[in-house]
BALOBA-1460 file (C-alpha; in Angstrom, 3 decimals):
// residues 304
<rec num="1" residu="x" x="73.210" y="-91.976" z="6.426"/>
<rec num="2" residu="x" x="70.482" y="-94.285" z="7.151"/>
<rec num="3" residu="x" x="68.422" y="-96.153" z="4.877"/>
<rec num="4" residu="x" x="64.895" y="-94.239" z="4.121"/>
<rec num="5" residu="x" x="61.722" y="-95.844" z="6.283"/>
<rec num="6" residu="x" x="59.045" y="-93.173" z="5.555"/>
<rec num="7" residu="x" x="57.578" y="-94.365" z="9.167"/>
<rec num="8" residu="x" x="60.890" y="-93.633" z="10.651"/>
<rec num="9" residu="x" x="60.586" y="-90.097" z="8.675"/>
<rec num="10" residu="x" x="57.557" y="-89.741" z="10.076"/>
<rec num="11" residu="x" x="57.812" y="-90.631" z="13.750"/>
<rec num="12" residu="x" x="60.892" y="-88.163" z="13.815"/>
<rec num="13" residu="x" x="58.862" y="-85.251" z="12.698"/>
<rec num="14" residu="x" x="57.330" y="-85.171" z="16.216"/>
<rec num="15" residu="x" x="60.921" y="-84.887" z="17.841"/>
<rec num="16" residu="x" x="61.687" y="-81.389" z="16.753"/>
<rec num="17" residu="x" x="64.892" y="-80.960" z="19.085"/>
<rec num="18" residu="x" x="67.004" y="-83.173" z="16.057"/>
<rec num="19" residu="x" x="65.007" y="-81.421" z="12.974"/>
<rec num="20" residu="x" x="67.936" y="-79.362" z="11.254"/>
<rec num="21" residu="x" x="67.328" y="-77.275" z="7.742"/>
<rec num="22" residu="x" x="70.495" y="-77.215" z="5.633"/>
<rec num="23" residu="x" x="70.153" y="-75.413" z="2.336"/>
<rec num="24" residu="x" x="72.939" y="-76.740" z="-0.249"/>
<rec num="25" residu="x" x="74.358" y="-73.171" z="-2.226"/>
<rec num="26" residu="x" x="76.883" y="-73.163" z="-5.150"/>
<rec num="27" residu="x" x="78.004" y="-71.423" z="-7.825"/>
<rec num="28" residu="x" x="76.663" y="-73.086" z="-11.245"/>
<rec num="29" residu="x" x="78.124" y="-76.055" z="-12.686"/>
<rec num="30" residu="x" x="80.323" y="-76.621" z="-9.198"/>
<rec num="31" residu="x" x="77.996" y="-79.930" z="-8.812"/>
<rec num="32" residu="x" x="75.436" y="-78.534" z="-5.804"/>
<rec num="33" residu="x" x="72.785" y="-81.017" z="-7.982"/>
<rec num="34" residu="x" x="74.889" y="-83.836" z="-8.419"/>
<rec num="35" residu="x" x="76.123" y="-83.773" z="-4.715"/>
<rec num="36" residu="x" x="72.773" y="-83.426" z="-3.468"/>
<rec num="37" residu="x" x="71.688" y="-86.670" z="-5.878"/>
<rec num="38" residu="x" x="74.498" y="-88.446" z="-3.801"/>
<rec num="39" residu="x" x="73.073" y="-88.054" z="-0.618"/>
<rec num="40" residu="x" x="69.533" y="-89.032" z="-2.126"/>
<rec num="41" residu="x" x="70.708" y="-92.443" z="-3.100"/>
<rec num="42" residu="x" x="73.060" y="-93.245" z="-0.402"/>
<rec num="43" residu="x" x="69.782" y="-92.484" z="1.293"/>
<rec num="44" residu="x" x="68.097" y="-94.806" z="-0.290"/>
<rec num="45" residu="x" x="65.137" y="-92.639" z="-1.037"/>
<rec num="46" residu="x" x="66.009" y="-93.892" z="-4.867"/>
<rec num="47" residu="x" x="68.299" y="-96.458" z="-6.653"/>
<rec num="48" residu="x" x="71.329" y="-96.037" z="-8.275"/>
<rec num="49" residu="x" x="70.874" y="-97.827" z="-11.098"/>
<rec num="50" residu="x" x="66.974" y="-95.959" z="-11.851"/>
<rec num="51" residu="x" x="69.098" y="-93.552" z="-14.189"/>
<rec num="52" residu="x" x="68.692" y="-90.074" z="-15.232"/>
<rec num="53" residu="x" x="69.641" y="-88.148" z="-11.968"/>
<rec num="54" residu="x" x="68.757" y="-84.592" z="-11.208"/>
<rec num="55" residu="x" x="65.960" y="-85.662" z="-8.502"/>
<rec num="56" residu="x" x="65.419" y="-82.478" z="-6.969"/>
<rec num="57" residu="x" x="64.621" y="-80.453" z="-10.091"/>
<rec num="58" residu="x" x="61.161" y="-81.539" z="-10.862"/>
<rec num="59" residu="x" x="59.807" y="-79.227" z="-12.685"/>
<rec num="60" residu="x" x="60.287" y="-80.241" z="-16.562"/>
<rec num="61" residu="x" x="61.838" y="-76.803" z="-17.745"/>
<rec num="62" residu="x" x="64.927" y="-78.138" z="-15.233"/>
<rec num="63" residu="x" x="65.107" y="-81.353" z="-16.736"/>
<rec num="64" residu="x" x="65.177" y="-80.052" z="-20.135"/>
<rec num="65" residu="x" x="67.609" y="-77.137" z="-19.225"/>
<rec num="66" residu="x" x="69.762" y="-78.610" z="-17.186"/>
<rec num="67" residu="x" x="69.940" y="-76.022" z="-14.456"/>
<rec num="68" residu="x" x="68.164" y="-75.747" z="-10.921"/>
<rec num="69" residu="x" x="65.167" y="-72.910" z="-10.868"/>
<rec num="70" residu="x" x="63.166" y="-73.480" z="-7.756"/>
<rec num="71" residu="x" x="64.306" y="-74.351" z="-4.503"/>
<rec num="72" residu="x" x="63.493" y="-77.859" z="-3.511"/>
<rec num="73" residu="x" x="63.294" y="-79.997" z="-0.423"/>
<rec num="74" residu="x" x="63.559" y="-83.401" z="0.551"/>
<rec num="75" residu="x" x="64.160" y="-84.976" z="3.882"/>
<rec num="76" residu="x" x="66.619" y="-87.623" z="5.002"/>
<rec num="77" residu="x" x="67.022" y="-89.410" z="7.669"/>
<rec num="78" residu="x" x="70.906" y="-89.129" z="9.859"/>
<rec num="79" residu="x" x="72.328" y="-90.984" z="12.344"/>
<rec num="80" residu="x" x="75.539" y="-89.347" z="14.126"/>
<rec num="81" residu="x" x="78.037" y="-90.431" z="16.649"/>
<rec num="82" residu="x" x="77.328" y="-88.959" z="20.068"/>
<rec num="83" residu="x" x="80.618" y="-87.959" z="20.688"/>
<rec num="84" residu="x" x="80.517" y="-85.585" z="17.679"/>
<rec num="85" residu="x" x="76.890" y="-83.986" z="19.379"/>
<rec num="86" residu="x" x="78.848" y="-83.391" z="22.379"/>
<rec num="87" residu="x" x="81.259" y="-81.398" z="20.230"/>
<rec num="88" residu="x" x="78.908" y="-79.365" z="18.504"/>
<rec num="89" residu="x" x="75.880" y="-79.026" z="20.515"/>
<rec num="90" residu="x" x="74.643" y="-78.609" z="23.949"/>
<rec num="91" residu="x" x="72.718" y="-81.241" z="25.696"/>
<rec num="92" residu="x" x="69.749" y="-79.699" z="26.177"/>
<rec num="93" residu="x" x="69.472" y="-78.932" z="22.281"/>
<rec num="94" residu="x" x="69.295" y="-82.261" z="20.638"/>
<rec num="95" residu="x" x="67.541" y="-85.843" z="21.864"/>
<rec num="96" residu="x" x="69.028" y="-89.085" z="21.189"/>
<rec num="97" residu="x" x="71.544" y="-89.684" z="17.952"/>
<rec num="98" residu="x" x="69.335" y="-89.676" z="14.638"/>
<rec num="99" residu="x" x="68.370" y="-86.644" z="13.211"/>
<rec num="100" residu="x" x="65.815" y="-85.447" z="10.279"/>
<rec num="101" residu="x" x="67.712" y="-83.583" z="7.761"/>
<rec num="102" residu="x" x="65.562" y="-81.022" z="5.913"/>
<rec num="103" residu="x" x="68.319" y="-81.272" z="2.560"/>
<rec num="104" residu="x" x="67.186" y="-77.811" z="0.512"/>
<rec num="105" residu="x" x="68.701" y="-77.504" z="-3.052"/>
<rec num="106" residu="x" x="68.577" y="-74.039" z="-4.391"/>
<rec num="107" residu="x" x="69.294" y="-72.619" z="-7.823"/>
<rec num="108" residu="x" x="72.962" y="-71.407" z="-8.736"/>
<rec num="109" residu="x" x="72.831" y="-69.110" z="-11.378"/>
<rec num="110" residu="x" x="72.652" y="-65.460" z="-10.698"/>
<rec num="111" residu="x" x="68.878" y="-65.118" z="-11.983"/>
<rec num="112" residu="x" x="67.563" y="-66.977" z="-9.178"/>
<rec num="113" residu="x" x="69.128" y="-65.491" z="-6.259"/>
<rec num="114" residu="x" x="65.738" y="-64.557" z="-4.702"/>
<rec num="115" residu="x" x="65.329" y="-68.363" z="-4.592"/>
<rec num="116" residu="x" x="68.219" y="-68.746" z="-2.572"/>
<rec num="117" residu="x" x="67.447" y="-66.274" z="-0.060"/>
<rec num="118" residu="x" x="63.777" y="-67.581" z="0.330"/>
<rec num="119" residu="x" x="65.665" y="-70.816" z="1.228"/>
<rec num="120" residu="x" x="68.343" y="-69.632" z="3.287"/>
<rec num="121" residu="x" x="65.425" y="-67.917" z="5.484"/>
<rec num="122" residu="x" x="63.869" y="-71.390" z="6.750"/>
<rec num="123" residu="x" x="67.301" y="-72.868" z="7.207"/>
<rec num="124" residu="x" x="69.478" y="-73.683" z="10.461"/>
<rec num="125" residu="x" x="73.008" y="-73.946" z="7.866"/>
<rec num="126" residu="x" x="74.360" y="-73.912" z="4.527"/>
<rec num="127" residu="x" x="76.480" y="-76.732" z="3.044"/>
<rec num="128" residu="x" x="78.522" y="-74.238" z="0.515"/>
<rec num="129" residu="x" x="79.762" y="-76.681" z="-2.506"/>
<rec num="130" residu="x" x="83.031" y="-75.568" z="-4.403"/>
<rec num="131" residu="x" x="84.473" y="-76.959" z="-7.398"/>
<rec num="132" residu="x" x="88.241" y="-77.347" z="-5.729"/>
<rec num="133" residu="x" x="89.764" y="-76.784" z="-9.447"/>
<rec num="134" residu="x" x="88.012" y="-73.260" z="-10.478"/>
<rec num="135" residu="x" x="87.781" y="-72.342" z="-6.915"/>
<rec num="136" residu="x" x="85.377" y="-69.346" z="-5.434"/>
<rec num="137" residu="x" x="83.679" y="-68.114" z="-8.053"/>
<rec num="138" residu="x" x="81.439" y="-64.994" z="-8.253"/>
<rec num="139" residu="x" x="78.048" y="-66.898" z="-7.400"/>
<rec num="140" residu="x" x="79.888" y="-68.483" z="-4.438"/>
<rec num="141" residu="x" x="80.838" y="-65.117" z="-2.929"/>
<rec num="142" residu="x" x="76.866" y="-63.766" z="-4.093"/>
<rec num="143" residu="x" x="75.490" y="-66.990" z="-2.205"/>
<rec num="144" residu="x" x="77.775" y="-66.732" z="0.808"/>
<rec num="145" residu="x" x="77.017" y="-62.832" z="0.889"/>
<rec num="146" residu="x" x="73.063" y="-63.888" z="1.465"/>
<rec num="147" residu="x" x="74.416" y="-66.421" z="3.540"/>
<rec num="148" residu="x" x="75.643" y="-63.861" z="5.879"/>
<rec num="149" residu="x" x="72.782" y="-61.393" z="5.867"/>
<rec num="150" residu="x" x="70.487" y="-64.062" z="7.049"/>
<rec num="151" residu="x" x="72.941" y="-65.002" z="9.862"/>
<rec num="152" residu="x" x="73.070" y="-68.792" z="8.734"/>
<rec num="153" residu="x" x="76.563" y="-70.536" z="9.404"/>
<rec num="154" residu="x" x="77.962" y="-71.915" z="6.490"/>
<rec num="155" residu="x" x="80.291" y="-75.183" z="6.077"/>
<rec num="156" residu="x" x="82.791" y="-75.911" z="2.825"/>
<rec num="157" residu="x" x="82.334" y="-78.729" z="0.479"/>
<rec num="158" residu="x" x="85.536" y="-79.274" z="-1.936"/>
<rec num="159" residu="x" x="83.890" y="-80.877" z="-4.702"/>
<rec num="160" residu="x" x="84.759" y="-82.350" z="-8.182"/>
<rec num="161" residu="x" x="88.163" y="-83.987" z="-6.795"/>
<rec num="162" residu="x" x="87.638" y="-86.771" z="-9.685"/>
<rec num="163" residu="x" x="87.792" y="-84.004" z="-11.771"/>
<rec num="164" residu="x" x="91.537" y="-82.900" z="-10.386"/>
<rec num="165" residu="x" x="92.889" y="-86.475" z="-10.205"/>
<rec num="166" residu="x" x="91.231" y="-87.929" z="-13.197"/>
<rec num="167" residu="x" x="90.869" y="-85.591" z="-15.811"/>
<rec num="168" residu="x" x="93.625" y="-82.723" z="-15.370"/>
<rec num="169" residu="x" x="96.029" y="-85.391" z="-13.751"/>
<rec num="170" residu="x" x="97.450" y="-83.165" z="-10.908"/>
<rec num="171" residu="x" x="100.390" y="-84.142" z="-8.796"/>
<rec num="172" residu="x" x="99.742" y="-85.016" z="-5.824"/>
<rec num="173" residu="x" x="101.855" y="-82.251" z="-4.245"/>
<rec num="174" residu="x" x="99.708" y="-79.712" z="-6.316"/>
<rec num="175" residu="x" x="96.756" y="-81.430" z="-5.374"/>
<rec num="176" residu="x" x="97.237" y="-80.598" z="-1.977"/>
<rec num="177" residu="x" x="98.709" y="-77.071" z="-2.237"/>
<rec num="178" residu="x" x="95.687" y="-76.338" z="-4.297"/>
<rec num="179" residu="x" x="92.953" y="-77.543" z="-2.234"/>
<rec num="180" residu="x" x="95.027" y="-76.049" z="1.094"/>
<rec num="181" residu="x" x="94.678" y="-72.253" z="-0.945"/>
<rec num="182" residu="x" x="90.741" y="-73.206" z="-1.810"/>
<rec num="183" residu="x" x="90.540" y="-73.458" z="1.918"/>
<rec num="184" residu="x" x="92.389" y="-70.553" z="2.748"/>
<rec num="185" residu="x" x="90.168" y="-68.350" z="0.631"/>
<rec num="186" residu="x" x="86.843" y="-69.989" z="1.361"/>
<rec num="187" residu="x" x="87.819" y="-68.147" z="5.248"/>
<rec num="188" residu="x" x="89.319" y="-65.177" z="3.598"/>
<rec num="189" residu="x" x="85.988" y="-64.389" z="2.291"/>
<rec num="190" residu="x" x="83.882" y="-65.380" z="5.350"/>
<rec num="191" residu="x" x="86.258" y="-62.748" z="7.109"/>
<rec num="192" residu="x" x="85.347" y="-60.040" z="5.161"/>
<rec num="193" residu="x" x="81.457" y="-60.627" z="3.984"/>
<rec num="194" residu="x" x="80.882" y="-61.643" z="7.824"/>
<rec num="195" residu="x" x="81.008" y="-58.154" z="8.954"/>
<rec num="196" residu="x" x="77.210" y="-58.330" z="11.252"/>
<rec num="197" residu="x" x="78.223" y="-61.036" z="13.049"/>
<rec num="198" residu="x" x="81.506" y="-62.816" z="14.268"/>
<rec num="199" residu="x" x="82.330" y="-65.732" z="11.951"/>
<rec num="200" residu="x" x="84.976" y="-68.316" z="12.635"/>
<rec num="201" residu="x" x="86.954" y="-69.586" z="10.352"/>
<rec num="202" residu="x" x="86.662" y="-72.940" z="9.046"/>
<rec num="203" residu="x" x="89.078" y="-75.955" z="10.088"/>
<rec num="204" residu="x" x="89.655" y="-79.074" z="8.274"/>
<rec num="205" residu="x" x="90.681" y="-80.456" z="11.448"/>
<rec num="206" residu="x" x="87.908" y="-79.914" z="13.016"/>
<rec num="207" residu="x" x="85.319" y="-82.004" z="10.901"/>
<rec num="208" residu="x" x="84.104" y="-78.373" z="9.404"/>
<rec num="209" residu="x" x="84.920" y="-79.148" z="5.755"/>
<rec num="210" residu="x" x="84.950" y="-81.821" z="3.838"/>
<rec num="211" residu="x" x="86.222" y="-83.211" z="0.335"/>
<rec num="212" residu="x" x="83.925" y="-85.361" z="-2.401"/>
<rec num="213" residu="x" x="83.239" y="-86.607" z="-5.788"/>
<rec num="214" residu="x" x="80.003" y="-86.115" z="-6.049"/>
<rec num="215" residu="x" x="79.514" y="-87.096" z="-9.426"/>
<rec num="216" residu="x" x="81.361" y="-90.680" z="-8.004"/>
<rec num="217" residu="x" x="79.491" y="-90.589" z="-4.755"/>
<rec num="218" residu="x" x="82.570" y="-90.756" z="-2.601"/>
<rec num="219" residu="x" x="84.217" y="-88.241" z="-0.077"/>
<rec num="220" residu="x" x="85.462" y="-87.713" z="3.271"/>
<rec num="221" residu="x" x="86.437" y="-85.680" z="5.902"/>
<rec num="222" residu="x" x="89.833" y="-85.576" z="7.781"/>
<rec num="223" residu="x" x="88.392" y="-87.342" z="10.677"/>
<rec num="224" residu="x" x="87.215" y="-90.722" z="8.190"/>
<rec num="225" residu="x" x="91.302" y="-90.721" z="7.782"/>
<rec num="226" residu="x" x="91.988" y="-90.426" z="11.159"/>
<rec num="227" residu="x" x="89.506" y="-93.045" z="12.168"/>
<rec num="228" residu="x" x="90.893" y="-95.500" z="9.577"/>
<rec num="229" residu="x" x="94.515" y="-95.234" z="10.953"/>
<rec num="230" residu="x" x="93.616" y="-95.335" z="14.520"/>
<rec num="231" residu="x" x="91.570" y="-98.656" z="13.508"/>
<rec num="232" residu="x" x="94.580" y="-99.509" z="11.722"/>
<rec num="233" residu="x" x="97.018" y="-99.493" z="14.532"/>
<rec num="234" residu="x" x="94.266" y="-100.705" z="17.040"/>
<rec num="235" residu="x" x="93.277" y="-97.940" z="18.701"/>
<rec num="236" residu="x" x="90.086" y="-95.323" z="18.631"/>
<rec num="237" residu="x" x="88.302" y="-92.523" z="20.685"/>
<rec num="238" residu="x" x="86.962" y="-89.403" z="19.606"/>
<rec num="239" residu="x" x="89.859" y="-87.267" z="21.023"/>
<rec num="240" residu="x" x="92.379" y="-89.357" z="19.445"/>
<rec num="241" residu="x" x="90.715" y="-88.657" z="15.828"/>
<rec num="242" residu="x" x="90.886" y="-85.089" z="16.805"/>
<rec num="243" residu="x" x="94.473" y="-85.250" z="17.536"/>
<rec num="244" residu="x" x="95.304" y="-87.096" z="14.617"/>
<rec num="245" residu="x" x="92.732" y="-85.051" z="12.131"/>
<rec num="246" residu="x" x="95.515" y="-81.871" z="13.493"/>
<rec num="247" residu="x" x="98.135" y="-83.691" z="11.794"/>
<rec num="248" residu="x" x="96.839" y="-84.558" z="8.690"/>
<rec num="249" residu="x" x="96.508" y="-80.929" z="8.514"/>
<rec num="250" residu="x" x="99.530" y="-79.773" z="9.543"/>
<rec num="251" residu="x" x="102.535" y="-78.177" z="7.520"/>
<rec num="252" residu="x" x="105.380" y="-79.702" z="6.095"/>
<rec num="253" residu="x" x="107.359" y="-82.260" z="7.870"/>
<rec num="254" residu="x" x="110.413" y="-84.901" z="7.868"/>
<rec num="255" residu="x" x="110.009" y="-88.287" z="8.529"/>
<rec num="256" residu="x" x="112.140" y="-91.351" z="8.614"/>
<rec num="257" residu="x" x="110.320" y="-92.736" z="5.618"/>
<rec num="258" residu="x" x="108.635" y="-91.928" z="3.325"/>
<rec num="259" residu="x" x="106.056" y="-94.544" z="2.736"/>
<rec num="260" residu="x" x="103.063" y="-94.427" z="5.614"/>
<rec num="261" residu="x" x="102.802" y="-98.156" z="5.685"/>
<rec num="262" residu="x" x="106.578" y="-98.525" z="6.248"/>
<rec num="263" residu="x" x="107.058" y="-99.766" z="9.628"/>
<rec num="264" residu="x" x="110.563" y="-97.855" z="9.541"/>
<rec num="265" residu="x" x="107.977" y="-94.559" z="9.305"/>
<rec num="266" residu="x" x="107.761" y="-94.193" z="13.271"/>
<rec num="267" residu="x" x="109.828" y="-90.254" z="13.828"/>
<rec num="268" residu="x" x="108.601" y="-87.251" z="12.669"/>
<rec num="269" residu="x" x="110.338" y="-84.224" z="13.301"/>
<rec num="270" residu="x" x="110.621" y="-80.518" z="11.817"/>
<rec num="271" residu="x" x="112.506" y="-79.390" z="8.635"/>
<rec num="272" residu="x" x="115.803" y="-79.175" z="7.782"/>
<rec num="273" residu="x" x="118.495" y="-78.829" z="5.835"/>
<rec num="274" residu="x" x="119.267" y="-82.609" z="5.849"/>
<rec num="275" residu="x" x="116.112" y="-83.925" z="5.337"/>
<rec num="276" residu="x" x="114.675" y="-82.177" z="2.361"/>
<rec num="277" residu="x" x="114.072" y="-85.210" z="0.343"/>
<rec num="278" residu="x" x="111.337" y="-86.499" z="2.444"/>
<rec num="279" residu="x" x="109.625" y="-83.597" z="2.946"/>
<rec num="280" residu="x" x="105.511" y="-84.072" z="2.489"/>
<rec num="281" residu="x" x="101.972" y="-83.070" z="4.579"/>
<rec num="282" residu="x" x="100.508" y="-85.845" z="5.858"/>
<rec num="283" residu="x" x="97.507" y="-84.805" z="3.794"/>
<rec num="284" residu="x" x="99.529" y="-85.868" z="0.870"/>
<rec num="285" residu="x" x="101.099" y="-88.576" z="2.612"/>
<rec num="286" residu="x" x="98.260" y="-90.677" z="3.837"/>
<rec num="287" residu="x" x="95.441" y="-89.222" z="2.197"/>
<rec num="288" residu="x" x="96.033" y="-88.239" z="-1.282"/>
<rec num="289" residu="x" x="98.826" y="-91.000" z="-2.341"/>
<rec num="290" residu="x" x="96.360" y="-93.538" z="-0.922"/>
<rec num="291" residu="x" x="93.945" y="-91.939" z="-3.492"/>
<rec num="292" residu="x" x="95.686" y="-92.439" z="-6.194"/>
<rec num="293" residu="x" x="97.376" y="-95.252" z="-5.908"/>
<rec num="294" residu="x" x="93.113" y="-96.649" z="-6.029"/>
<rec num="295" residu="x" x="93.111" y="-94.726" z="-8.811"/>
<rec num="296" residu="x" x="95.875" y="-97.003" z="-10.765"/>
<rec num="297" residu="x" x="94.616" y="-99.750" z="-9.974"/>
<rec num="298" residu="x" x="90.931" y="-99.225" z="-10.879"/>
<rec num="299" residu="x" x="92.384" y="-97.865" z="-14.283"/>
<rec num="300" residu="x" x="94.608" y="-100.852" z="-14.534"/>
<rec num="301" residu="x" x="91.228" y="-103.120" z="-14.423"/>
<rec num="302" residu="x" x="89.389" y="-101.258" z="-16.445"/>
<rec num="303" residu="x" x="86.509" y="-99.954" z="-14.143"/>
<rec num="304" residu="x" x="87.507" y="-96.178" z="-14.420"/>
């Protein structure tokens, strides 16, 4: 994210090649509202510290109740790596790296589903924001439904992973078995309510979903891993992140230790009998431990 300039803002409006309109669709209480707060003050549209939050309902019956009613915009200003527009886009479609991001924040209780598909009808995407502990509820599958109808790709947000580690304590091996069947069912469902159009299922390696705290104003994708291990070891490229994004993904392996910083920890190979004990994912391995062991230590000095 770049910081906010409103004669930036401006000045892009007039390239309309890298305008996008991304409506943010959730369930209620999964944090669509919080997350979307996030993104305002890592924009720097507001500060931190002005208090309160909830910047996108403005109308005072929201503040007072708590809940999103009317669809709201607000635009923010993106810069992207170009090797990721090559990826995604064609060349012809976009023009130079920084983009205007139309951010939409629509209601999520059932009442005000006409809201969301007034939204959903001026967008180019839908970020679809899932509490990773309760999972898909029924709003999610209502939202995604409209999602659907109005042809508009959608992209999975695992959110409230503070709530996992922090507050119910999970393992770290249920951790990741439990956000691995929250991703499995997010494309489950796309399967069956994308029945108009072909829909492709979502990959974590792929930079297509992504896991936050939005109420902490962290997250991360598999490729921000990637990227910090290949910076690690001294290399980089955009194909390597891809490569290595695969194997943070992958299933269960063996290694020859089982601590990622170990410089004993250079063979992988497949399962057996033999090597049971050190059985992990790598998403456990060198995502989620590295999570957690932040966690201690932040607890240890008091700040969490």
């Amino acid at each position: 994210m770049v910081d906010f300039h409103i004669n930036k803002v401006h000045g892009m409006m007039t390239n309309q090649k890298n305008i996008r309109n991304i409506s943010v669709i959730a369930h209620v209480d999964h944090g669509k509202s919080t997350l979307t707060d996030t993104l305002v003050i890592k924009a720097k549209i507001v500060s931190k510290d002005s208090g309160g939050g909830r910047y996108m309902d403005t109308r005072k019956d929201e503040q007072q109740r708590g809940i999103t009613i009317k669809s709201t915009a607000i635009s923010l200003h993106c810069k992207l790596d170009q090797d990721l527009i090559h990826a995604y886009t064609k060349p012809e479609d976009t023009q130079g790296t920084e983009f205007l991001i139309n951010l939409i924040d629509s209601p999520g209780h059932v009442d005000f589903s006409s809201e969301v598909t007034a939204a959903l009808r001026v967008t180019d995407g839908a970020l679809v924001v899932v509490d990773c502990v309760e999972g898909i509820c029924v709003q999610t599958e209502t939202v995604l439904s409209q999602a659907m109808e109005e042809r508009i790709m959608s992209t999975l947000v695992m959110n409230k992973l503070d709530r996992a580690i922090l507050e119910l304590k999970f393992p770290q091996g249920k951790l990741g078995e439990t956000l691995r069947r929250r991703c499995e069912g997010f494309n489950a469902k796309l399967s069956q309510l994308g029945h108009s159009f072909k829909v492709e299922s979502l990959q974590p390696e792929k930079n297509e979903i992504s896991f936050c705290s939005g109420l902490q104003g962290w997250g991360f994708t598999l490729r921000t891993f990637a990227r910090f291990y290949l910076e690690k070891f001294g290399l980089s490229g955009y194909e390597g992140e891809v490569r290595l994004s695969k194997f943070l993904w992958s299933i269960k392996v063996s290694c020859t230790s089982d601590d990622p910083f170990d410089p004993q920890m250079k063979h992988v190979t497949k399962p057996t009998q033999k090597n049971l004990l050190l059985l992990f994912t790598f998403l456990i391995q060198f995502i989620k431990s590295g999570i957690c062991v932040l966690k201690v230590k932040l607890k240890k000095s008091k700040l969490i």
